[in-house]
C-alpha positions as CSV (number, residue, x, y, z in Angstrom):
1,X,0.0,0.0,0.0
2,X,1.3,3.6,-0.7
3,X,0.5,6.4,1.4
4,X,0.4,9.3,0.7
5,X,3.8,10.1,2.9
6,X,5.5,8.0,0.8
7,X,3.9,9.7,-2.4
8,X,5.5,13.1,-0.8
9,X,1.7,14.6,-0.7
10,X,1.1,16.3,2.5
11,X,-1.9,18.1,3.7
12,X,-0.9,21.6,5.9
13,X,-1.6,21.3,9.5
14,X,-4.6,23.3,10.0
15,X,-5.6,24.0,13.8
16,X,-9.6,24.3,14.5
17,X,-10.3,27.8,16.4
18,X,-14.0,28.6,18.0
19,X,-16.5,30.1,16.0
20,X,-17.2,33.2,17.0
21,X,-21.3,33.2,14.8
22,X,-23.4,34.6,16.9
23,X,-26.7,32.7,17.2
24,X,-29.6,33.8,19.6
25,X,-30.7,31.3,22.0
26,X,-27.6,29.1,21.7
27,X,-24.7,31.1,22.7
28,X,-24.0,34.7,25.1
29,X,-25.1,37.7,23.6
30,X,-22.3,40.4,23.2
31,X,-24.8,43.2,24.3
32,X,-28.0,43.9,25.6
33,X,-29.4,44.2,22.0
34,X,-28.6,41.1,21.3
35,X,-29.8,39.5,24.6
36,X,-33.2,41.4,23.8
37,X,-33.8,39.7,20.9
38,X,-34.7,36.1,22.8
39,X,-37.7,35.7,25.1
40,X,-35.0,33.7,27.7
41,X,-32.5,36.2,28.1
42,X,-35.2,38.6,28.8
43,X,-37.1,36.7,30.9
44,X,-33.6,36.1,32.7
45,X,-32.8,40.1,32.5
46,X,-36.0,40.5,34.5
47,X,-35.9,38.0,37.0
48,X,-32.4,39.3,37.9
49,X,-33.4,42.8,37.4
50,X,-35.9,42.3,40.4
51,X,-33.6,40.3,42.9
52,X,-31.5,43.8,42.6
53,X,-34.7,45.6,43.8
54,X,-35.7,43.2,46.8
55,X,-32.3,42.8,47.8
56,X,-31.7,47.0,48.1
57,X,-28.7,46.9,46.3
58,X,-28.5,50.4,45.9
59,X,-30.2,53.7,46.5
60,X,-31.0,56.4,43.8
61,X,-29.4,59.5,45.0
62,X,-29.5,62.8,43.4
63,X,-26.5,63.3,41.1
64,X,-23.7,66.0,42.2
65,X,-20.4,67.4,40.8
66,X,-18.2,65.9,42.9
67,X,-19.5,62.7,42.8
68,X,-17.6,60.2,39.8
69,X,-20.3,58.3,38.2
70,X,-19.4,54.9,37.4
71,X,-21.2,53.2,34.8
72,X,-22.5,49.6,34.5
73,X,-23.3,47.3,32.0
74,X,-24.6,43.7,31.9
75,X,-22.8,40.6,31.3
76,X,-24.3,37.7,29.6
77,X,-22.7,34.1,30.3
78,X,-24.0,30.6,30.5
79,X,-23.3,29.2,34.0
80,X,-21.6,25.5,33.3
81,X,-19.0,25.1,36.3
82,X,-19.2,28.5,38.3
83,X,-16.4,29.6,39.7
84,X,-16.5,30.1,43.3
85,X,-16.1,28.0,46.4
86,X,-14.5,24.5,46.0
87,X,-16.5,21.5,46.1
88,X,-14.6,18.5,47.1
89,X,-15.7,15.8,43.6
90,X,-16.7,13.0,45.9
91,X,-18.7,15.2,48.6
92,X,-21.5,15.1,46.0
93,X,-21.2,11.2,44.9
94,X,-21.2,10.4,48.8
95,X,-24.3,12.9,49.5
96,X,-26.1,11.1,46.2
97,X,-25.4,7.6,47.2
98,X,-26.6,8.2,50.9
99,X,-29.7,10.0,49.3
100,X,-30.6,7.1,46.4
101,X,-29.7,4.5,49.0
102,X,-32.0,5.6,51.5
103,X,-35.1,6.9,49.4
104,X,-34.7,10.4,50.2
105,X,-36.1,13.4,48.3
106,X,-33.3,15.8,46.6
107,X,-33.8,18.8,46.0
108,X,-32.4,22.1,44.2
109,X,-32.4,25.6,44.7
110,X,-30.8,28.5,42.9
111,X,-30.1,31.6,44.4
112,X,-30.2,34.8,42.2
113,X,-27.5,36.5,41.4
114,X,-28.1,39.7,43.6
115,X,-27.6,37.3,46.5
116,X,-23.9,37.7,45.2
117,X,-23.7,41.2,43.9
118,X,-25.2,43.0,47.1
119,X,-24.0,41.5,50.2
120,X,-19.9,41.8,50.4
121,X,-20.4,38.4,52.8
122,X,-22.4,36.5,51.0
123,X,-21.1,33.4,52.1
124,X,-21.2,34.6,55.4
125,X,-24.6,35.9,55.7
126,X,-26.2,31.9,54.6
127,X,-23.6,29.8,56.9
128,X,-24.7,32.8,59.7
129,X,-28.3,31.4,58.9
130,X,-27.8,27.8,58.7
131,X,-26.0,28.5,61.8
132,X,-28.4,30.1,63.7
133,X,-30.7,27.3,62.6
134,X,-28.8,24.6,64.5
135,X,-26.5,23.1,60.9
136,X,-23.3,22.5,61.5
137,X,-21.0,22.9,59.1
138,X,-18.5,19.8,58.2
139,X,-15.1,19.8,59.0
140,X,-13.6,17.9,55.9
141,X,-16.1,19.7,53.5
142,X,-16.9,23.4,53.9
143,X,-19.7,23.7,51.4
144,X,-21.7,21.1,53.3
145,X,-24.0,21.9,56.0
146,X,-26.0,19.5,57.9
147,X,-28.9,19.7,60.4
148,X,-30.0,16.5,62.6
149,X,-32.3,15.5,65.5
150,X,-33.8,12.7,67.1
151,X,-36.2,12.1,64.1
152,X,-34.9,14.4,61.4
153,X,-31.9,14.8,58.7
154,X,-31.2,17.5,56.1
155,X,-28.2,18.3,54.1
156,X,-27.7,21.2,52.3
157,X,-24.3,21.1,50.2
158,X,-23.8,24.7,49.0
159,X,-21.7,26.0,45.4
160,X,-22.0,29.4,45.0
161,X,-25.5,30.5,44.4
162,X,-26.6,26.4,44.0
163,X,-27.5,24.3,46.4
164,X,-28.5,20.8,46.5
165,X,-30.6,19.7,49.5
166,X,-31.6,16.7,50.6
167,X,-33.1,14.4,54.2
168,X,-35.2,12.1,55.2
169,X,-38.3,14.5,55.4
170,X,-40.0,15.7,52.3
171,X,-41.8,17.9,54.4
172,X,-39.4,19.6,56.1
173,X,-37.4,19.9,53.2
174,X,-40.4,22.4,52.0
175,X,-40.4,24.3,55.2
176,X,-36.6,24.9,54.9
177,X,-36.8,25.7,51.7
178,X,-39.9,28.3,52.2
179,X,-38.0,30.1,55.0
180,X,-34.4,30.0,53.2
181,X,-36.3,32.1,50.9
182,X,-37.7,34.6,53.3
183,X,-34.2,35.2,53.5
184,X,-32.5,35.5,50.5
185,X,-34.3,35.1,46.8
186,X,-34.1,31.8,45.8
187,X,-35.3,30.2,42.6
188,X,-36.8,26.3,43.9
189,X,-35.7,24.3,41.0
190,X,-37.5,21.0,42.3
191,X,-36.1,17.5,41.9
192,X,-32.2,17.8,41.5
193,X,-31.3,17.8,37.9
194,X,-28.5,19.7,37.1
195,X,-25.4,20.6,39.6
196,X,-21.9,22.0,38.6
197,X,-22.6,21.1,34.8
198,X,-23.5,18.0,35.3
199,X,-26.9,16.5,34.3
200,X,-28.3,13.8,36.6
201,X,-31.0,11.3,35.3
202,X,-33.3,9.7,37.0
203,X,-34.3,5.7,36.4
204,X,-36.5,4.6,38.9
205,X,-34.0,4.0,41.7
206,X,-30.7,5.1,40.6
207,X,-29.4,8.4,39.0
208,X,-27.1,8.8,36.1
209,X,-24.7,11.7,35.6
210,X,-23.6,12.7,32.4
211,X,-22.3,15.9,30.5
212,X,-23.3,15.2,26.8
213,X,-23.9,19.1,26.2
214,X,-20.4,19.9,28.1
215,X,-19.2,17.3,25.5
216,X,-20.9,19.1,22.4
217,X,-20.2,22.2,23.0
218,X,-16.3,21.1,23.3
219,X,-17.0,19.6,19.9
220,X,-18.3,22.2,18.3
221,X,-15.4,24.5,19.7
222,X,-12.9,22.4,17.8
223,X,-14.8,21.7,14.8
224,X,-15.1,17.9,15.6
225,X,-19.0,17.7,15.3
226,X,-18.7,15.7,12.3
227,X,-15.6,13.2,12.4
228,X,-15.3,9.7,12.9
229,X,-15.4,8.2,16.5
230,X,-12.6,6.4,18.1
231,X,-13.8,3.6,20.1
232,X,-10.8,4.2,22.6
233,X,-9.3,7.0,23.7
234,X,-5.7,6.5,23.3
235,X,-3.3,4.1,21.8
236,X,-2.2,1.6,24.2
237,X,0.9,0.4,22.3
238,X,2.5,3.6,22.4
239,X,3.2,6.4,25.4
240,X,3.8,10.1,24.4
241,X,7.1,11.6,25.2
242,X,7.0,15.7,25.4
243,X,9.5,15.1,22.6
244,X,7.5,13.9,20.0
245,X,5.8,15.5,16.9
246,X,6.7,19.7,16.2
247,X,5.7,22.5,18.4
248,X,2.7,23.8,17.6
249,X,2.2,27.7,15.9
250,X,-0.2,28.7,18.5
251,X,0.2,26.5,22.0
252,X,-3.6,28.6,22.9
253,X,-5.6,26.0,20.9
254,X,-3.9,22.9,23.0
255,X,-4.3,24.5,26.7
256,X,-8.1,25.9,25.8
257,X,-8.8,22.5,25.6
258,X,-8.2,22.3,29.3
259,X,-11.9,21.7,30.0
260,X,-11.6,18.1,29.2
261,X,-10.2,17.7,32.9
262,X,-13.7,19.0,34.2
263,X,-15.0,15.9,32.1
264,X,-13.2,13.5,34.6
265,X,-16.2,14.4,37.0
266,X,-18.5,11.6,35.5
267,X,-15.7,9.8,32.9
268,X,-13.1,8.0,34.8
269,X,-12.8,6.5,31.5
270,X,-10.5,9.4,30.2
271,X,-8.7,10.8,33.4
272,X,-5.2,8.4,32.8
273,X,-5.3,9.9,29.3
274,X,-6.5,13.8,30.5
275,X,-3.4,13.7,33.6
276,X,-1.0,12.7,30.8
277,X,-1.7,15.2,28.5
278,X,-2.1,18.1,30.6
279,X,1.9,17.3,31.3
280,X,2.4,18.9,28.1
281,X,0.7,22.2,28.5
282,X,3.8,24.1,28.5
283,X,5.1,23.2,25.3
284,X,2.4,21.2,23.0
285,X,3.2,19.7,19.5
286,X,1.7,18.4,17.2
287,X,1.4,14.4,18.3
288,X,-0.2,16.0,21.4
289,X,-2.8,17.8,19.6
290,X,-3.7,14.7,17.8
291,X,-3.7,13.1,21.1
292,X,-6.1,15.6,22.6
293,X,-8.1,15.1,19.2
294,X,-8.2,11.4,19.4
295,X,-10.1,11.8,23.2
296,X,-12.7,14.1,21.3
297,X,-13.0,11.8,18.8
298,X,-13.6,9.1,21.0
299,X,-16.4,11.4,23.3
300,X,-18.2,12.3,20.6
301,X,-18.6,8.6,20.0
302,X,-19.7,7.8,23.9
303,X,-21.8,10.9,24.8
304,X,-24.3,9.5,26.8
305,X,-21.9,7.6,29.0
306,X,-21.5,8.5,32.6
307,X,-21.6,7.3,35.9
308,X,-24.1,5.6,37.7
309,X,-25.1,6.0,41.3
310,X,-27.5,2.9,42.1
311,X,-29.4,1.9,45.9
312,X,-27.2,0.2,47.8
313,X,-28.0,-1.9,51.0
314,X,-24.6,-2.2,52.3
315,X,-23.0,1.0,52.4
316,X,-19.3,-0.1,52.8
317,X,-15.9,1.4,52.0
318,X,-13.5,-0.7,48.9
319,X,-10.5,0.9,47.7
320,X,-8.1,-0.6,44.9
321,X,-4.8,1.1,43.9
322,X,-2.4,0.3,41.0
323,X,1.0,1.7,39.7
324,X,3.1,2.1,36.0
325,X,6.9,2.0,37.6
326,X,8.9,4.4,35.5
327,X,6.3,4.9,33.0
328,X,7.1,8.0,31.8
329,X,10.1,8.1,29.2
330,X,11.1,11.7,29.5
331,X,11.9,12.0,33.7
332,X,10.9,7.5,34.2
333,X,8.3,8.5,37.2
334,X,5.7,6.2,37.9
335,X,2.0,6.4,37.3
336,X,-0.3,5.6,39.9
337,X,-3.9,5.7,40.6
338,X,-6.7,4.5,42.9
339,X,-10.3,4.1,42.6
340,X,-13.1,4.0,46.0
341,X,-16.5,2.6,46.0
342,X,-18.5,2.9,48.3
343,X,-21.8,0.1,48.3
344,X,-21.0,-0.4,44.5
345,X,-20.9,3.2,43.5
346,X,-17.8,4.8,42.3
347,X,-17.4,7.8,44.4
348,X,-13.3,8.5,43.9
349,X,-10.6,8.2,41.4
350,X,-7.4,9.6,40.4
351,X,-4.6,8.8,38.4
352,X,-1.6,11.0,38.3
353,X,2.4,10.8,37.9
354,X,4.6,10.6,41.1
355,X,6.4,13.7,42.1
356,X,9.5,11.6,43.0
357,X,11.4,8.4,41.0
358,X,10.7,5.5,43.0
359,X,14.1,3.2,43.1
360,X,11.7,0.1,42.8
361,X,8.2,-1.2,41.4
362,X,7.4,-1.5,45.5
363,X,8.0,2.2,46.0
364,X,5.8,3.1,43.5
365,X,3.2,0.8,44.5
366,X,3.6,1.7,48.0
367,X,3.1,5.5,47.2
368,X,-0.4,4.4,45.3
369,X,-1.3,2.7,48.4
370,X,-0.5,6.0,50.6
371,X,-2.9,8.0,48.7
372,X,-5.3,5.7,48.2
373,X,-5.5,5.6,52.0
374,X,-5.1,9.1,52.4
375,X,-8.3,9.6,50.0
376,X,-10.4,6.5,51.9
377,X,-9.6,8.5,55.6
378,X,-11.1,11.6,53.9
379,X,-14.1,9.7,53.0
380,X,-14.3,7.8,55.9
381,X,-14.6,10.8,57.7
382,X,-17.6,11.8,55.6
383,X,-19.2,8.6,55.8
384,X,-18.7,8.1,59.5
385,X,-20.7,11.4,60.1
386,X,-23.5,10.5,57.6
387,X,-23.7,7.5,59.5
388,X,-24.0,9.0,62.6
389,X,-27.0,11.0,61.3
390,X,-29.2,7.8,61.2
């Protein structure tokens, strides 16, 4: 067979940039005339427009010389994975598996934006509430809160202006709701759907989290809507060296495509590959931008996957832990990673290159066993309070 190498024909290496087309409804608007021009960023202009007014963010003075006027404009984005607070990823697996496990009612509630712009304390002013309604705040995990008595349980695990909440009570998860809204405005958003970007769906009992838009909309940044899938994402007979291929033109287009990492979330399918390509984010060739293509490729071909939290009877701790000794060709540090179930959901995983060279294959296997342990205390000290609830 000839190729077309060996025929001397070559195709130039042309890097896919994001489209910049504006198209109402499916992207931000650049400016209020645009945003005007659909019914939901209107509707979302008013309902924000209004929180401003109940919360007394400001007070219409006269104007006077010596005052300096500063304007103010708005800002139109699409909330995927706000930025704010961080959320530990397996506080909201263990929460979810607790919740499915034991029948309990999960709720969500969104609090409007004015909430942010018009207290300096924000976060303050709600744990200052949840305080002074007897929730304790945990120890391993700042954003969750939790309330308990003799009879009753609620959680309330807080990211920014979202908040998932969840106990054994339906109606008491009402009442908490209806007076968490006396206090701040809040938008009640019912059954938990949609948290941090991720969309959970509900079969019967069990809950599946995906991020098929997440997934698209990376697609369509990189103008891979239409290829060909890969049914794996990276080849396993070869490992990338930082040496391989030619630096790329513009190094922008490889480290924009950082958002596969959020991805890991609900795809421990792709985290090995994601860790060892982020590695090369300071200087990115061309073989790792085919790479990074091949993991698109092999998304856009397993959209709907995710993971799966399911009702478990036994709630129990398992952790398994593997390394690669001197796996990587350019420094020979090992690979190692771990994954935690608890029941049979999978609530942890990591994988991730040693920060030292391990002398042995024990040392390196040792070290994945020290942070697999480190990771199961963590949990254990989530679980052990959940468990305590009940």
């Amino acid at each position: 067979m000839i190729t077309r190498g060996k025929a001397g024909v070559f195709k130039p290496k042309v890097y896919a940039r994001h489209s910049t087309e504006y198209n109402p409804g499916s992207t931000e608007p650049k400016n209020v005339t645009e945003a005007l021009m659909n019914a939901d960023w209107r509707e979302a202009m008013e309902e924000e427009f209004k929180a401003l007014v109940k919360n007394k963010t400001w007070k219409l003075v006269p104007p006077s010389p010596s005052y300096n006027i500063v304007g103010n404009k708005w800002v139109f984005k699409v909330k995927h994975n706000s930025d704010g607070p961080v959320i530990k990823p397996s506080t909201p697996r263990i929460i979810l598996t607790f919740a499915v496990s034991k029948g309990w009612n999960i709720r969500q509630v969104d609090i409007n934006n004015a909430f942010l712009n018009g207290e300096l304390e924000e976060y303050d002013k709600l744990k200052t509430t949840l305080v002074s309604w007897k929730f304790k705040q945990s120890r391993a995990d700042t954003s969750l809160f939790y309330f308990k008595n003799e009879t009753h349980i609620i959680f309330a695990l807080i990211y920014v202006d979202d908040i998932v909440i969840t106990g054994n009570d339906k109606e008491l998860l009402q009442r908490f709701i209806d007076e968490l809204n006396k206090k701040f405005v809040l938008k009640d958003m019912g059954q938990l759907h949609h948290f941090l970007g991720i969309e959970m769906c509900w079969h019967e009992s069990s809950i599946h989290l995906t991020q098929p838009r997440y997934i698209a909309e990376l697609l369509k940044k990189f103008e891979l809507q239409n290829v060909k899938p890969f049914p794996t994402p990276v080849i396993t007979n070869k490992t990338i060296s930082k040496t391989d291929g030619e630096a790329m033109q513009d190094p922008s287009i490889y480290r924009s495509a950082v958002g596969l990492q959020y991805l890991s979330h609900t795809r421990p399918d792709i985290t090995f590959t994601v860790n060892k390509l982020s590695q090369f984010l300071q200087s990115p060739t061309s073989t790792h931008w085919q790479a990074l293509k091949r993991v698109l490729r092999y998304l856009k071909g397993t959209m709907n996957q995710g993971l799966w939290i399911q009702n478990n009877d036994n709630l129990t701790l398992n952790g398994y832990s593997d390394a690669h000794w001197a796996s990587c060709p350019d420094d020979r540090r090992s690979t190692i990673g771990y994954c935690i179930y608890l029941g049979d959901n999978l609530i942890a995983w990591s994988s991730k290159k040693q920060h030292v060279v391990a002398r042995s294959s024990t040392g390196s296997e040792y070290r994945a066993l020290a942070s697999a342990a480190s990771e199961i205390a963590w949990i254990q000290s989530r679980v052990s309070c959940l468990n305590k609830t009940h």
